[in-house]
KOLDREN-436167 format. One record per residue: residue number from 0; residue in one letter; y, z negated, x negated of N, C-alpha, C in turn; chain. Coordinates in steps of 0.02 Angstrom, whole numbers. Layout:
BEGIN
+-----+--------+--------+--------+--------+--------+--------+--------+--------+--------+--------+--------+
: num : residu :    npy :    npz :    npx :   capy :   capz :   capx :    cpy :    cpz :    cpx : chaine :
+-----+--------+--------+--------+--------+--------+--------+--------+--------+--------+--------+--------+
: NUM :      a :      Y :      Z :      X :      Y :      Z :      X :      Y :      Z :      X :      A :
...
+-----+--------+--------+--------+--------+--------+--------+--------+--------+--------+--------+--------+
//
This chain:
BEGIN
+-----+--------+--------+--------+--------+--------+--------+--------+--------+--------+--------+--------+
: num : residu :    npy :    npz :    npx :   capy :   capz :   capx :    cpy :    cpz :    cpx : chaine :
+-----+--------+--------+--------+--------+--------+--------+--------+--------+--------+--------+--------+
:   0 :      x :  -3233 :  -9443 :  -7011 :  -3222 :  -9453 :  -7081 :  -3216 :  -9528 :  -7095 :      A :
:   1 :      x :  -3214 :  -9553 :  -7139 :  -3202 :  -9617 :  -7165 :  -3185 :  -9619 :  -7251 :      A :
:   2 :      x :  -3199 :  -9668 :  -7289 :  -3159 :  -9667 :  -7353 :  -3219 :  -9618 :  -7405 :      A :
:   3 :      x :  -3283 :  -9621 :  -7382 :  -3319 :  -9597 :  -7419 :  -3332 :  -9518 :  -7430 :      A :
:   4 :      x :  -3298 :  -9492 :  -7357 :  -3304 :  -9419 :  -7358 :  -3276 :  -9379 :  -7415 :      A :
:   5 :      x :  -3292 :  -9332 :  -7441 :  -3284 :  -9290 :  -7492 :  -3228 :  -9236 :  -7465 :      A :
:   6 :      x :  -3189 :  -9201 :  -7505 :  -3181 :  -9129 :  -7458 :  -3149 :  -9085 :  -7525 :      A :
:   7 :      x :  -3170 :  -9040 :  -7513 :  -3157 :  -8990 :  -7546 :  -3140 :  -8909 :  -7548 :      A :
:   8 :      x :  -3096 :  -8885 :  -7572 :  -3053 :  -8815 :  -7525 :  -3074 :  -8754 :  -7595 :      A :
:   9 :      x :  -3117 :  -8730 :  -7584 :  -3141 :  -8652 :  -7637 :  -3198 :  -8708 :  -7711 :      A :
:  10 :      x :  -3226 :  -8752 :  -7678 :  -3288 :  -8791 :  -7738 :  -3212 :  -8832 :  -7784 :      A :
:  11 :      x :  -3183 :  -8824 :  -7763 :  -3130 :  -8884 :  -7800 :  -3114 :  -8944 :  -7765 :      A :
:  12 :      x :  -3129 :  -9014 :  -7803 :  -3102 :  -9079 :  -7747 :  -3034 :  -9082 :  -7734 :      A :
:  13 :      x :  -3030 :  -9073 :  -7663 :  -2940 :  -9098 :  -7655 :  -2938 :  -9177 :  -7638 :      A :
:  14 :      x :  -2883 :  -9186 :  -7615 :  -2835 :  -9248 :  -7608 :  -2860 :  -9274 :  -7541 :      A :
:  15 :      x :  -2875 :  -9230 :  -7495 :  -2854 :  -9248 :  -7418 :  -2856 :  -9193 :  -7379 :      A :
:  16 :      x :  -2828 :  -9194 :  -7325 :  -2828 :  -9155 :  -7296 :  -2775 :  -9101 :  -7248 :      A :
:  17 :      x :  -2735 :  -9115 :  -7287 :  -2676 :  -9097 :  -7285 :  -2666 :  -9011 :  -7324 :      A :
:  18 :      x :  -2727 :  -9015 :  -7381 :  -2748 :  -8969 :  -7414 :  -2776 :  -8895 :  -7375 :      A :
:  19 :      x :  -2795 :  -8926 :  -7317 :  -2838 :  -8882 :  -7263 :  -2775 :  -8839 :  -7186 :      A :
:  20 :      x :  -2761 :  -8785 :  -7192 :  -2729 :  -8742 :  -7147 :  -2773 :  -8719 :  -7086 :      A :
:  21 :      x :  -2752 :  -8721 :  -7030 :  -2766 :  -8668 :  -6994 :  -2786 :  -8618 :  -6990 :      A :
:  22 :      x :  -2842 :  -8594 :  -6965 :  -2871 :  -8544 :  -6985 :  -2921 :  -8531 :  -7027 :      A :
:  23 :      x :  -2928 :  -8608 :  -7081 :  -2975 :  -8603 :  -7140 :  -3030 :  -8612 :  -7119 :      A :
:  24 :      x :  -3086 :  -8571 :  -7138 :  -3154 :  -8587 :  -7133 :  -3169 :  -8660 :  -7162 :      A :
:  25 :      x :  -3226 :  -8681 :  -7108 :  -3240 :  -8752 :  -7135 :  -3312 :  -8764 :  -7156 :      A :
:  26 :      x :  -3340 :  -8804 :  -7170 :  -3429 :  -8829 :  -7160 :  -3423 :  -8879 :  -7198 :      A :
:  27 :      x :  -3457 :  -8943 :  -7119 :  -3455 :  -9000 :  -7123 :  -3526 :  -9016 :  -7120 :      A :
:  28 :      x :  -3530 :  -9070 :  -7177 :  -3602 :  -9103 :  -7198 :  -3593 :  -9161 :  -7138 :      A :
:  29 :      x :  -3647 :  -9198 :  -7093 :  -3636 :  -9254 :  -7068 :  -3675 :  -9315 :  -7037 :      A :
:  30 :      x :  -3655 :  -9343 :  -7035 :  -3735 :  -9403 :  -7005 :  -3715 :  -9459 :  -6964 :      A :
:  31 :      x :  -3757 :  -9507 :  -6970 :  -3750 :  -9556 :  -6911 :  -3693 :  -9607 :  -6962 :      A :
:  32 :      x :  -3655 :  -9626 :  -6928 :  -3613 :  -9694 :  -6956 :  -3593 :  -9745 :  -6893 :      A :
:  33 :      x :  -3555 :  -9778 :  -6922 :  -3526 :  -9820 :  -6902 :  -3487 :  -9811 :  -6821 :      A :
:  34 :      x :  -3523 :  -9815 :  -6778 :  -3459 :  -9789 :  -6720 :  -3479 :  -9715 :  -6708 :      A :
:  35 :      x :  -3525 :  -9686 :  -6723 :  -3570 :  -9617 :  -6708 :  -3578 :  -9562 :  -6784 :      A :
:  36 :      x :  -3558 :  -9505 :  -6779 :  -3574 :  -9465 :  -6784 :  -3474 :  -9465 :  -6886 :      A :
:  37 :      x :  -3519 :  -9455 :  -6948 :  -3457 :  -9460 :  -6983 :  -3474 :  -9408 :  -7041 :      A :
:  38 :      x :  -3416 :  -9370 :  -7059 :  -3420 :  -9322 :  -7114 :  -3434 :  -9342 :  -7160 :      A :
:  39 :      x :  -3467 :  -9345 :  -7210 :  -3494 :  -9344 :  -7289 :  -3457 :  -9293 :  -7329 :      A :
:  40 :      x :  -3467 :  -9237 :  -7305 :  -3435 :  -9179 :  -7349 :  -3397 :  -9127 :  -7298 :      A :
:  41 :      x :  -3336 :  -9118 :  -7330 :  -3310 :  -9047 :  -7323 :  -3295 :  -8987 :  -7360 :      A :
:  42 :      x :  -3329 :  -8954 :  -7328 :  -3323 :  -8882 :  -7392 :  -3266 :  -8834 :  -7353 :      A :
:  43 :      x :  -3220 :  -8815 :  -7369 :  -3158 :  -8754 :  -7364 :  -3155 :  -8705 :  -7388 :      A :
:  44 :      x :  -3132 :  -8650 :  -7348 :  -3136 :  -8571 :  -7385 :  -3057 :  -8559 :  -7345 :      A :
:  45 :      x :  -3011 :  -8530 :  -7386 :  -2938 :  -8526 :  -7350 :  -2964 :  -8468 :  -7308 :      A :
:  46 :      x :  -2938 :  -8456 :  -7235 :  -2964 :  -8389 :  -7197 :  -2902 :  -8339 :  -7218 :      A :
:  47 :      x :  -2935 :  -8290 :  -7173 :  -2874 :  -8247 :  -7183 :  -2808 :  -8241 :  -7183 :      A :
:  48 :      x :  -2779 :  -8262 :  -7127 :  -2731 :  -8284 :  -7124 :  -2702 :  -8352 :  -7126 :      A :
:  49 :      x :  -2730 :  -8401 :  -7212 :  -2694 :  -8446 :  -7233 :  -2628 :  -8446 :  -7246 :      A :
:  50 :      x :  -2600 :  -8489 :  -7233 :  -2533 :  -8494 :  -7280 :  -2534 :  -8485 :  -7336 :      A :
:  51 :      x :  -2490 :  -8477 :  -7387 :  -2521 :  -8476 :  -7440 :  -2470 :  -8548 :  -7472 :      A :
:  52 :      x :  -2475 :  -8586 :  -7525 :  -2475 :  -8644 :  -7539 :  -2375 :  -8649 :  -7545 :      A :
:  53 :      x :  -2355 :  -8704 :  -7514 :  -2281 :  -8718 :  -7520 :  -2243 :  -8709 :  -7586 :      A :
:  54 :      x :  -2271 :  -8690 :  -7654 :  -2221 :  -8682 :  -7713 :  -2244 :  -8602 :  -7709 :      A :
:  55 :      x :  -2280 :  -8579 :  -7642 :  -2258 :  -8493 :  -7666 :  -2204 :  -8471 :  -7615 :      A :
:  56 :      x :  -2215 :  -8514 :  -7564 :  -2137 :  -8499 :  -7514 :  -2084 :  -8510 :  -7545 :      A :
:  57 :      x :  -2048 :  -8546 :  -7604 :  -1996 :  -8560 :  -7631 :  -1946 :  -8492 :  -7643 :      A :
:  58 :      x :  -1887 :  -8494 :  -7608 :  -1860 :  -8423 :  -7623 :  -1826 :  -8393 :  -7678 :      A :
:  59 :      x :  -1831 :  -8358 :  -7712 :  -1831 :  -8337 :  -7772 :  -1738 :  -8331 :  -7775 :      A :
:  60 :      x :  -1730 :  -8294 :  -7828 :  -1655 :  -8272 :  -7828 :  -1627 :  -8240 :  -7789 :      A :
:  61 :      x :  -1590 :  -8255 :  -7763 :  -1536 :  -8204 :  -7705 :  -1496 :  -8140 :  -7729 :      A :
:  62 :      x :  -1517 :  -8069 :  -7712 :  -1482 :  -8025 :  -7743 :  -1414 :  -7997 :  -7683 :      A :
:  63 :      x :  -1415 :  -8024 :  -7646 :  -1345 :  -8012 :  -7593 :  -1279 :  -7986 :  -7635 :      A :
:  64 :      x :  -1270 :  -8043 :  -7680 :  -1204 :  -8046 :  -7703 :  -1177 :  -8099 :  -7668 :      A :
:  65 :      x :  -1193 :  -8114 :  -7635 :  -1179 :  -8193 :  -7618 :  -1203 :  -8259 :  -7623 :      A :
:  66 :      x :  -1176 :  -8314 :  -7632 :  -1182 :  -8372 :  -7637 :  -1213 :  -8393 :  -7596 :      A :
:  67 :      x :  -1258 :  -8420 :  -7606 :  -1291 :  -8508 :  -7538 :  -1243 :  -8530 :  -7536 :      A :
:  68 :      x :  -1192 :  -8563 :  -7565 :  -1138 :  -8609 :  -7530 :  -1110 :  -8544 :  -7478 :      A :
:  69 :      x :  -1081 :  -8509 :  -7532 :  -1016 :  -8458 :  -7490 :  -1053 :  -8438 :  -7432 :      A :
:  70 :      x :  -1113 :  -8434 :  -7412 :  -1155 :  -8412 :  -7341 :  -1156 :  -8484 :  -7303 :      A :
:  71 :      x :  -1167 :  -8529 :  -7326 :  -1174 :  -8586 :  -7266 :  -1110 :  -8613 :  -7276 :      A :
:  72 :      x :  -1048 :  -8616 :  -7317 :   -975 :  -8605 :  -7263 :   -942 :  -8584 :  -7238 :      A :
:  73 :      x :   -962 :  -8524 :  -7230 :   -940 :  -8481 :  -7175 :   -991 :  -8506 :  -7103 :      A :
:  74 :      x :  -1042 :  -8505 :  -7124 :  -1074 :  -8524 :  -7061 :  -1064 :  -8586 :  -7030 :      A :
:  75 :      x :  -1040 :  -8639 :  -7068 :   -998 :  -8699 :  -7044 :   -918 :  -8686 :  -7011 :      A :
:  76 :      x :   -882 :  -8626 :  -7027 :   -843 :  -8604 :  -6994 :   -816 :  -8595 :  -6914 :      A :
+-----+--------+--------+--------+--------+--------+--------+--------+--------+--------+--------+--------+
//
């Protein structure tokens, strides 16, 4: 890769590549550069077993009846 490479995860441009999980299908465009062989394009398809994106792991409301504090001081106990 270098600054010019493209990449992109479902035909949308991302950021980087940080965007891209394990597991995700890839297809890389590529050619001769600088120092051999450098990506132009990345195309992404999340695979099956992607993660799915960090604001859907966020945990929702707790129906215990207990507190996050009142659970991690007891467990500091």
């Amino acid at each position: 890769m270098d600054d010019q490479t493209q990449l992109y995860m479902k035909g949308e441009p991302v950021s980087g590549l940080r965007e891209f999980h394990e597991g995700d299908e890839v297809r890389v465009t590529y050619g001769e550069g600088p120092g051999g062989q450098v990506a132009h394009r990345v195309d992404g398809t999340p695979g099956a077993g992607a993660s799915p994106p960090l604001e859907e792991l966020e945990p929702g409301p707790r129906e215990s009846g207990v507190s996050p504090d009142a659970a991690s001081s007891d467990a500091l106990r």
